[in-house]
N, C-alpha and C positions, 0 to 999 in steps of 0.2 A: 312293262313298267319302265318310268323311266331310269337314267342312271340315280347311282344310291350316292349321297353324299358323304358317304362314310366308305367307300368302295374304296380297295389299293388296290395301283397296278400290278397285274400278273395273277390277281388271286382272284380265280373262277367261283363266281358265284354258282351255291347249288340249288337250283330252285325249289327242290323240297326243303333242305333246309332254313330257305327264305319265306316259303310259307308257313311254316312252322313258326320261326320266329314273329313274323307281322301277324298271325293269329286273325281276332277277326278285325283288326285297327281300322281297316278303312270301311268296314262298315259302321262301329262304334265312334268313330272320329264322325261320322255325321251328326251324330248328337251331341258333340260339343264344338263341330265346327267355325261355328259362329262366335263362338266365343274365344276362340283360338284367332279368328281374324282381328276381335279386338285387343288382344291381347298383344298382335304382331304392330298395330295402329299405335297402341301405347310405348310398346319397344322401339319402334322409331321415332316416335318422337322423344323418346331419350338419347336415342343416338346422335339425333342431329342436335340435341341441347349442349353433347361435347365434343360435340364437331365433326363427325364420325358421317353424317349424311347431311349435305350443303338444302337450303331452303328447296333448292326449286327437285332437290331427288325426293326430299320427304313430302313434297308436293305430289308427287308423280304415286309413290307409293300408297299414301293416303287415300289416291282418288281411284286405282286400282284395286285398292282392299275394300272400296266402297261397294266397285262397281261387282268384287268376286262375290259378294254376301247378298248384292240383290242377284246374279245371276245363278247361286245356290238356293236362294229363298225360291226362286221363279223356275228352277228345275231346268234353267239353261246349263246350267256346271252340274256336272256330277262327279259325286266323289266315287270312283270307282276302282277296280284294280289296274290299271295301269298308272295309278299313284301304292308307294308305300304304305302311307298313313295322311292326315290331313294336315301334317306340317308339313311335309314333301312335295303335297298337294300347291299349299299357298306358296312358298319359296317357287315352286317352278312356274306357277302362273306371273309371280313378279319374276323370275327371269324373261319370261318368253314377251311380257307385254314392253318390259322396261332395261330390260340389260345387265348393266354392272351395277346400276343402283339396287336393282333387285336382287343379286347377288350379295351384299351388303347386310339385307335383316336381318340372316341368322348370329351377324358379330354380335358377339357375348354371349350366343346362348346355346342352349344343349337341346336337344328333344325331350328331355326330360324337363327342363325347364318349361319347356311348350305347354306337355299331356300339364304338365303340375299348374299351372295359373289357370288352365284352360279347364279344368276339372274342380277347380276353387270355384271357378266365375258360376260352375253349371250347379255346384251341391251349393252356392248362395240363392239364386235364380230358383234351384225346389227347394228351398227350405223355408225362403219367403212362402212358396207356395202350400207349401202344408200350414206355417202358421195362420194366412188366409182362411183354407179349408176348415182346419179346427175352430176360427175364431167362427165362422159359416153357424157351423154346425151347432155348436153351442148357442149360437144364438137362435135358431130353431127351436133348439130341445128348452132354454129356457120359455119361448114365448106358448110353447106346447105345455111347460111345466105350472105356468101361471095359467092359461085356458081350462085345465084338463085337472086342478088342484084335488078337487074333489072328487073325480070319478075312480072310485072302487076296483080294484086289480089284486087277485092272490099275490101274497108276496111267499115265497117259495126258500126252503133254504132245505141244501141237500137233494134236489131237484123232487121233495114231498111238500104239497101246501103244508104251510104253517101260519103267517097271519094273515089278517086285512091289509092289504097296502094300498096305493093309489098309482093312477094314469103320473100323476104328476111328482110321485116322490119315483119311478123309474126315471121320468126326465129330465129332473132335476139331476139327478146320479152321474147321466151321460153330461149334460152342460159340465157339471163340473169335471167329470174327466177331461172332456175336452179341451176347457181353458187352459188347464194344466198343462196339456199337449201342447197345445198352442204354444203356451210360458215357455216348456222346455225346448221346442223348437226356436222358439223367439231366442232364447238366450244360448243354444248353441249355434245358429246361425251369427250372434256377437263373438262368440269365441274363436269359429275355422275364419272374421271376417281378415285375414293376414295377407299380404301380399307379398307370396313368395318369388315373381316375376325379377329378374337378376341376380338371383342365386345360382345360376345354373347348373351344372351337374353336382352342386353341393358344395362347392370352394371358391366361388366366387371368379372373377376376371381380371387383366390389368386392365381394368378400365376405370374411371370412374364414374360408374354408372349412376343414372339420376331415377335412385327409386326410389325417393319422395314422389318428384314427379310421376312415375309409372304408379306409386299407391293412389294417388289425387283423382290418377286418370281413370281408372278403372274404378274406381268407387270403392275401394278397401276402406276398412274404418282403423287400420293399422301394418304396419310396414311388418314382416318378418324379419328381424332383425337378423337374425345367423342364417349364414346360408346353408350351413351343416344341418341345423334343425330344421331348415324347410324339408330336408330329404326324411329326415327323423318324422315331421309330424304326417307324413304322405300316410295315408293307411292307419294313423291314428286320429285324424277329423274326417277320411272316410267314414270308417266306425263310430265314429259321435255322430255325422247324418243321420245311418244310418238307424242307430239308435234312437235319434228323435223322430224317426217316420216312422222305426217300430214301436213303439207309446200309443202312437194314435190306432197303428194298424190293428195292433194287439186289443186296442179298447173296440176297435171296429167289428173284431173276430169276435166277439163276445155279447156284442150287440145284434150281429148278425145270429149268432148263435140262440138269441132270445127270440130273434123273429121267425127262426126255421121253428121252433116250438110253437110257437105263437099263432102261426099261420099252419098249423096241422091239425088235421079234421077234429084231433083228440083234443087239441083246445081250440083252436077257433078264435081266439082271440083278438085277432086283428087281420083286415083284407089290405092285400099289396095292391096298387096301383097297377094297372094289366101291364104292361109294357116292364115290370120290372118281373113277370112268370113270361114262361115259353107251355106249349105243346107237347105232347108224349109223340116222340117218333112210332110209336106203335101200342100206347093205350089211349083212345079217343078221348075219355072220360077223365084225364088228365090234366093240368096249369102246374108247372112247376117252378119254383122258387128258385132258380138257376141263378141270378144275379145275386139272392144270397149270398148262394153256395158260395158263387166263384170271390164273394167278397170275405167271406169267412174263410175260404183258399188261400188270400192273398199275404198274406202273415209269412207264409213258409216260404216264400220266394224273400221275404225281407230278412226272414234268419236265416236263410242259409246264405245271404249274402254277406251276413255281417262275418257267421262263420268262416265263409271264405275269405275273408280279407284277413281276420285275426290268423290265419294260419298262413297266410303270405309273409307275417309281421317276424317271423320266428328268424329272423333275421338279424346279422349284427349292423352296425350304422351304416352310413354309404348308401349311392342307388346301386339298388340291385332290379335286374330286367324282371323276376319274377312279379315287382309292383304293377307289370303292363294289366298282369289280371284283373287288376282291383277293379280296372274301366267296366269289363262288364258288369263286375258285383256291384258298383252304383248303377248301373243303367238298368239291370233284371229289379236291385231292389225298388228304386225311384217307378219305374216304368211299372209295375204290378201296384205298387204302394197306396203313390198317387192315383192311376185309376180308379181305384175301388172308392178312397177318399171323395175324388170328385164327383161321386154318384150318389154318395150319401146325402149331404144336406135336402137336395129332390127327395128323395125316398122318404124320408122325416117328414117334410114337410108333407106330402101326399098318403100317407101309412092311415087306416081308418079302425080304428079301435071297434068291436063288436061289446054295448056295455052287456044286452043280453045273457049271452055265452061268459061274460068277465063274471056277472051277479049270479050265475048256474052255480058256478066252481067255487063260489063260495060257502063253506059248513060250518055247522055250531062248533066246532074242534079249534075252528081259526078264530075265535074269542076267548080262548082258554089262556092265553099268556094277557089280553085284557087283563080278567079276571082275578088272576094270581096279583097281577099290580096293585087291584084297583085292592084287596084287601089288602095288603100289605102297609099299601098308603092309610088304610084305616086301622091300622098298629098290628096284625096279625104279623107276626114272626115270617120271614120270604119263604122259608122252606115250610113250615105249614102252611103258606098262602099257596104253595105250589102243588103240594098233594090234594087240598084239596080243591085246587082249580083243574089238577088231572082227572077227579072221577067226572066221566061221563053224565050223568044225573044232573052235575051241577050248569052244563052248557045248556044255554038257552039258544033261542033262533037266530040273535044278534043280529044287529043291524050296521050296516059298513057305514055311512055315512057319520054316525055318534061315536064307533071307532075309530076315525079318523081325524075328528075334532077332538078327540079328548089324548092324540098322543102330540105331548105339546113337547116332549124335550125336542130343542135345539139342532135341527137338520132332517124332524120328522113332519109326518103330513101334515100337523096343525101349525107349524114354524121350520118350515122348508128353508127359511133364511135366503131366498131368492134375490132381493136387495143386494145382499152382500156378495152371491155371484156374477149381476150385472153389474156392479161395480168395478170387480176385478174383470169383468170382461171389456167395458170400457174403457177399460186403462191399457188392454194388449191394441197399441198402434204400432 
């Protein structure tokens, strides 16, 4: 490793206790590398707005942080341990290529300052992405929810059939979760969009740093104004990410949850696309739904990430080192979250309903809440429209196509209101 820029003379570094502290940084600093070089790009060119680095060094520096992100991108650089972490990383490559000017970029900032802009840049970068993916998906399940309006599906409550429902009032259900994901992503990726870049370790510098310019540069859609609460909010727009990728993940687990029933011999309901089953490593007669599974898995890597950040938080103001954790808890939760999301909208669109098997599992029992309406609506009292929609004798063979045109309230199968969710979905840009 090289030397530390925090090292004093005489004081022996102990190398356990140095591994301990760098943790797993410079493998985690790959994932926000790049974004940490922009971040260094931005900072110079504030330094040299007050004079701090002359035209032809921010010259020099600019064209070296160009050339370190394409030889990272192409697996020429590697960030490996004989760097600390990947601020240690970029500082010593502008030492070695450029000198004193390379010595130069860290004026005004802290490492902490670094992980922090550099971990904004990366929970902007996936939040756009989830709102994408929601916006995806919803628009599937809407064009599935218009194709598919009328075809016949037990709708279940208590996991016992109870009514008629349709292919397209389940898909309507997911659209609209979705959007909403989307929404709440959309509109917390507006709220962490801060730039906390020359705050540095929380109190500022003598300088008078230009972080207008560093907001402008980076694409922040607002400046942090205290540098005290940049450190404040570390670990509380963690937790809002992650928050808005568990919405989705959570609607995903549930979804996913409907297909492992769905695609069991006992319903039948719907065949998965081959590639999304595997093989029994030792029952032949096997396809299993493993890409489900592991999507309906993916949830509990998003909450125990969040939980572990909140319990980093238990802290009074100030940087404190315990925050270095938080890096993994976005990258387990982003990195499991987004997977599964990205697999989805394919899966939707390729999923093949069995109406068969859907028309089997339909009984006279699941015409019985009809019934009880349908007298009601003809002035019989609801609770004796109810008993006597309960005896047996009174169900007939019913027919799901005429129960589903006749349930007209407002977000049911015969006025799904679909309109007004491709509305609001054309309005998430």
């Amino acid at each position: 490793m090289s030397d530390l820029l925090w090292q004093k003379p005489g004081i022996r570094i102990d190398a356990r206790i140095q591994r301990f502290c760098a943790g797993d940084d410079v493998i985690l600093d790959r994932e926000f590398f790049v974004f940490d070089i922009q971040a260094s790009r931005a900072h110079a060119q504030g330094l040299q707005r007050i004079g701090i680095l002359d035209d032809a060094e921010l010259a020099g520096i600019e064209r070296e942080l160009s050339a370190l992100a394409e030889d990272f991108t192409s697996g020429a650089f590697m960030l490996d341990a004989s760097h600390e972490d990947g601020h240690s990383a970029i500082e010593a490559r502008l030492v070695q290529r450029l000198g004193d000017a390379g010595r130069k970029i860290h004026t005004g900032r802290s490492r902490n300052d670094q992980v922090l802009v550099a971990t904004r840049l990366w929970l902007k970068d996936r939040l756009a992405r989830v709102v994408a993916l929601c916006r995806e998906t919803a628009g599937v399940a809407l064009a599935r929810a218009e194709a598919e309006a009328m075809l016949p599906l037990p709708g279940y409550t208590h996991l016992q059939r109870a009514v008629v429902s349709s292919a397209g009032m389940w898909w309507a259900a997911w659209a609209e979760s979705f959007i909403d994901d989307a929404t709440r992503a959309r509109d917390t990726l507006a709220w962490i969009d801060a730039n906390p870049l020359g705050s540095a370790a929380g109190y500022g510098v003598n300088l008078p740093l230009d972080r207008e310019h560093t907001t402008a540069a980076l694409g922040f859609g607002r400046m942090q104004v205290s540098a005290a609460y940049a450190q404040l909010s570390r670990g509380k727009f963690e937790m809002a990410a992650i928050e808005a990728l568990g919405s989705a993940v959570l609607d995903l687990r549930r979804l996913a949850w409907d297909l492992s029933l769905f695609t069991s011999a006992e319903f039948g309901f719907v065949a998965l696309p081959a590639q999304y089953t595997t093989g029994s490593s030792i029952m032949p007669n096997k396809r299993n739904p493993d890409v489900i599974e592991l999507m309906r898995a993916s949830y509990a890597s998003v909450a125990a990430a969040r939980i572990e950040i909140e319990q980093l938080l238990s802290l009074p103001s100030g940087y404190h080192r315990d925050l270095q954790f938080s890096k993994g808890a976005i990258f387990h939760a982003f990195g499991r979250g987004l997977g599964a999301l990205e697999l989805l909208p394919d899966l939707l669109r390729e999923l093949e309903w069995q109406p068969g098997r859907m028309r089997e599992a339909l009984e006279p029992s699941m015409y019985a809440t009809d019934l009880a309406v349908d007298l009601a609506r003809q002035g019989v009292p609801f609770r004796d429209a109810y008993r006597q929609a309960a005896d047996p004798s009174q169900w007939g063979a019913g027919d799901p196509e005429t129960s589903l045109r006749a349930r007209v309230s407002p977000g049911a199968a015969a006025d799904p209101g679909l309109p007004q969710l491709r509305e609001r979905l054309a309005k998430l840009r």
